[in-house]
C-alpha positions as CSV (number, residue, x, y, z in Angstrom):
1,X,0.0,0.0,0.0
2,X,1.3,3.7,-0.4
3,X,-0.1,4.9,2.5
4,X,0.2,3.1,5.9
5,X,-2.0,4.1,9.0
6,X,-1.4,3.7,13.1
7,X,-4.2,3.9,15.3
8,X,-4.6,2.4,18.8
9,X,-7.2,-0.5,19.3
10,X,-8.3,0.3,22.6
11,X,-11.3,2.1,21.1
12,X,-9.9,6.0,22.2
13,X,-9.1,6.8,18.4
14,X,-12.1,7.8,16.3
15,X,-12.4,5.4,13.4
16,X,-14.3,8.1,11.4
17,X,-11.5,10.2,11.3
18,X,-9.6,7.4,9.2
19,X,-11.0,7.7,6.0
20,X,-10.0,11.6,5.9
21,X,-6.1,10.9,7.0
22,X,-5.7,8.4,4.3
23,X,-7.4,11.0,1.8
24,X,-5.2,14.1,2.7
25,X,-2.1,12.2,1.5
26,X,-3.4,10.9,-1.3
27,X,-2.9,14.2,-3.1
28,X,0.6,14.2,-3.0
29,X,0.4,17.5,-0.9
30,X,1.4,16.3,2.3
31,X,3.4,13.4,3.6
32,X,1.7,13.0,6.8
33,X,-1.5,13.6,8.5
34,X,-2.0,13.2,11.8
35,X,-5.5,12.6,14.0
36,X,-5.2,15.2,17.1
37,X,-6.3,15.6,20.6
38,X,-5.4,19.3,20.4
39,X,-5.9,20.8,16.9
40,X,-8.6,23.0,17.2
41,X,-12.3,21.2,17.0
42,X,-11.0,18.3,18.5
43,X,-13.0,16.8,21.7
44,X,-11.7,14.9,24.9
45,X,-14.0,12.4,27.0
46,X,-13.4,10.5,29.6
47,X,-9.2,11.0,29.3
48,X,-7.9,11.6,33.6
49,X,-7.0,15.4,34.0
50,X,-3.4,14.3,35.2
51,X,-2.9,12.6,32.2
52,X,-4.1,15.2,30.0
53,X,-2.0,17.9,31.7
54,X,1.1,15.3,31.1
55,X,0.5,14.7,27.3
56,X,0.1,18.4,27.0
57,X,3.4,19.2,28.9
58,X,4.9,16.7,27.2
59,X,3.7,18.2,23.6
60,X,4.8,21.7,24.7
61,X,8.5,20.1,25.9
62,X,8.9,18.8,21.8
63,X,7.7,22.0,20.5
64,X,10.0,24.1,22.2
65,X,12.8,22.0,22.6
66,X,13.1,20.3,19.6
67,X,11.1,22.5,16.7
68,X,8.3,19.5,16.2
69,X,5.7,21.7,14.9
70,X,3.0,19.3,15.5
71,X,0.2,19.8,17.9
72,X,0.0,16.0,19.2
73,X,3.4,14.3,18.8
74,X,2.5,11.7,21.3
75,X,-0.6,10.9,19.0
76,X,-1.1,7.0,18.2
77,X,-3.3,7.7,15.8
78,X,-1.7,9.1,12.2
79,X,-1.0,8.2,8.7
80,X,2.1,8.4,6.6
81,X,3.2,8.1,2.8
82,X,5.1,5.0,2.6
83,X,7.8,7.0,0.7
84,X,7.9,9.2,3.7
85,X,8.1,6.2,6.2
86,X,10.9,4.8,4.1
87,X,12.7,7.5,4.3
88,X,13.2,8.1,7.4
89,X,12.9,4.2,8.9
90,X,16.7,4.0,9.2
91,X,17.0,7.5,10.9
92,X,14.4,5.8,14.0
93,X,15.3,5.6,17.3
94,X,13.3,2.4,17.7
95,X,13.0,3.4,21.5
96,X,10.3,4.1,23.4
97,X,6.3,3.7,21.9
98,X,5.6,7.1,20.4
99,X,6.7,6.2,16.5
100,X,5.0,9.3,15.8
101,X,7.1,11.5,17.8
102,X,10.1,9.2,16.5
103,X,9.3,9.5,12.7
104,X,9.2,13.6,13.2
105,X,12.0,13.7,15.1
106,X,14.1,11.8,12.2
107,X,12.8,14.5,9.5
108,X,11.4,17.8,10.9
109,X,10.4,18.9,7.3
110,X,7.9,16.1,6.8
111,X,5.0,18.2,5.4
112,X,2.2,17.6,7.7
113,X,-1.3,18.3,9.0
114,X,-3.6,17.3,11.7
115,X,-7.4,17.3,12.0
116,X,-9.6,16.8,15.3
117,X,-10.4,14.1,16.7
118,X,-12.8,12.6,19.1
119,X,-10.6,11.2,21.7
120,X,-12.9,8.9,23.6
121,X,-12.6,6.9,26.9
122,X,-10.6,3.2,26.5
123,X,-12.6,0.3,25.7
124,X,-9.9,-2.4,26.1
125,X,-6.6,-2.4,27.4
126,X,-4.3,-0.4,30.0
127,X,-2.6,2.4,30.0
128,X,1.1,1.9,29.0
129,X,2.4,4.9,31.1
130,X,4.5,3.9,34.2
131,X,8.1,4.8,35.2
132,X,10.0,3.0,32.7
133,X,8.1,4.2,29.7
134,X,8.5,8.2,31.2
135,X,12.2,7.3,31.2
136,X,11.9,5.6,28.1
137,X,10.3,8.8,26.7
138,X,13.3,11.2,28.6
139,X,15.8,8.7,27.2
140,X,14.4,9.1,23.2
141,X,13.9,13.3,23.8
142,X,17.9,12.9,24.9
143,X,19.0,11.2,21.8
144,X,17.2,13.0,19.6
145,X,18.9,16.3,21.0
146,X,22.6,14.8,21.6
147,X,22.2,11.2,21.7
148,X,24.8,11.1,18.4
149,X,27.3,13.0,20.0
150,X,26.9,11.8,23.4
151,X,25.1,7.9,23.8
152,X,22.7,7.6,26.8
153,X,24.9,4.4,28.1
154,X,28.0,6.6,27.8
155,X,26.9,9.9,29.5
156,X,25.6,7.7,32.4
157,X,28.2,6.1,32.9
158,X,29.8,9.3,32.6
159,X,27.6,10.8,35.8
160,X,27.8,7.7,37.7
161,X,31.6,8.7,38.0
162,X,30.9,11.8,38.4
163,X,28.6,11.1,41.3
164,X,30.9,8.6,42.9
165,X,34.0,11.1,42.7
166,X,32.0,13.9,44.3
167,X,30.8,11.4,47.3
168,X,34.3,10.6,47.3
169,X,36.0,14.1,47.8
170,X,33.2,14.8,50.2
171,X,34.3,11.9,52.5
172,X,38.0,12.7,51.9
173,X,37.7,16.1,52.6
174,X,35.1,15.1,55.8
175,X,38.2,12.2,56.8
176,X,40.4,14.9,56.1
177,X,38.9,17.9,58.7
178,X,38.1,14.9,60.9
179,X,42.1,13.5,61.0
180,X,43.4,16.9,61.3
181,X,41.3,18.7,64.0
182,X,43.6,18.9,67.3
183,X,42.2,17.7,70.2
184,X,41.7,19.7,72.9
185,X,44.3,19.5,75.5
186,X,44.1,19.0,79.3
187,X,45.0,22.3,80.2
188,X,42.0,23.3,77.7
189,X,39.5,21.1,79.1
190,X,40.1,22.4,82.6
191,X,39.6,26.1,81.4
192,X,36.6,25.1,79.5
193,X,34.7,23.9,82.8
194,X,36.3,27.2,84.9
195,X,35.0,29.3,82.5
196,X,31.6,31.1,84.6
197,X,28.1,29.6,82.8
């Protein structure tokens, strides 16, 4: 097929909206299209606040940081030319679960467009989002940014020694002051209990 499509099947993606992504690339005009929670028109039911709040800081860390000019990055729900897709599958991260946010972060001119959605409650399924994936998610932003210059493995190795030098100056130095305070003489002690309270 020349076009391939992601949605989610836990139900939260309106299948309406499929038709229309599929169509907008057919044109040859754009490369992508993308089903939103947050293009304008778009609805949200039955999504936790906390979560919502998340995905929104989360959208506004990839727009500022990183130049993705895409309301939703963390969408699930898009379609792509497969030119497009093969163009950029050997520049993926393969990290993390947000291919979306993987596939523009490999080519930032991709010419896209979202449209609403109707981003319902789940039908089936649980949430993926625990500790690991937020790391995960910190881990893909970092290699996006410096990752080639600078490989996650390396740079925490990298802190771990720094972090285990600075504990270790701190106890030197701590041994140090402890090793080399005099003690207090008996002659000192004595004036220390004369001295009137």
């Amino acid at each position: 097929s020349p076009i391939i499509a992601v949605m989610d099947a836990d139900g939260q993606h309106d299948e309406q909206a499929l038709p229309k992504l599929v169509e907008l690339l057919r044109g040859g005009e754009y490369d992508l299209a993308v089903g939103s929670r947050f293009a304008p028109g778009a609805t949200i039911t039955g999504f936790p606040e906390e979560r919502l709040k998340l995905s929104l800081r989360a959208n506004s860390l990839t727009q500022k940081y990183f130049g993705v000019k895409v309301l939703d990055s963390n969408t699930g729900y898009f379609a792509i030319r497969r030119e497009a897709f093969e163009g950029v599958v050997r520049s993926l991260s393969g990290r993390g679960f947000k291919i979306l946010l993987d596939i523009l972060l490999a080519d930032p001119n991709l010419r896209t467009i979202e449209i609403p959605i109707n981003f319902r409650s789940r039908l089936e399924g649980e949430s993926k989002l625990s500790k690991y994936v937020l790391a995960e998610y910190a881990i893909q932003l970092y290699e996006a940014k410096i990752g080639k210059l600078l490989p996650p493995r390396v740079a925490l190795d990298l802190g771990l020694v720094a972090v285990f030098s600075l504990l270790a100056a701190l106890v030197a130095n701590g041994l140090y002051q402890f090793l080399h305070v005099p003690a207090a003489t008996t002659e000192q002690k004595a004036q220390a209990h004369e001295q009137p309270k």
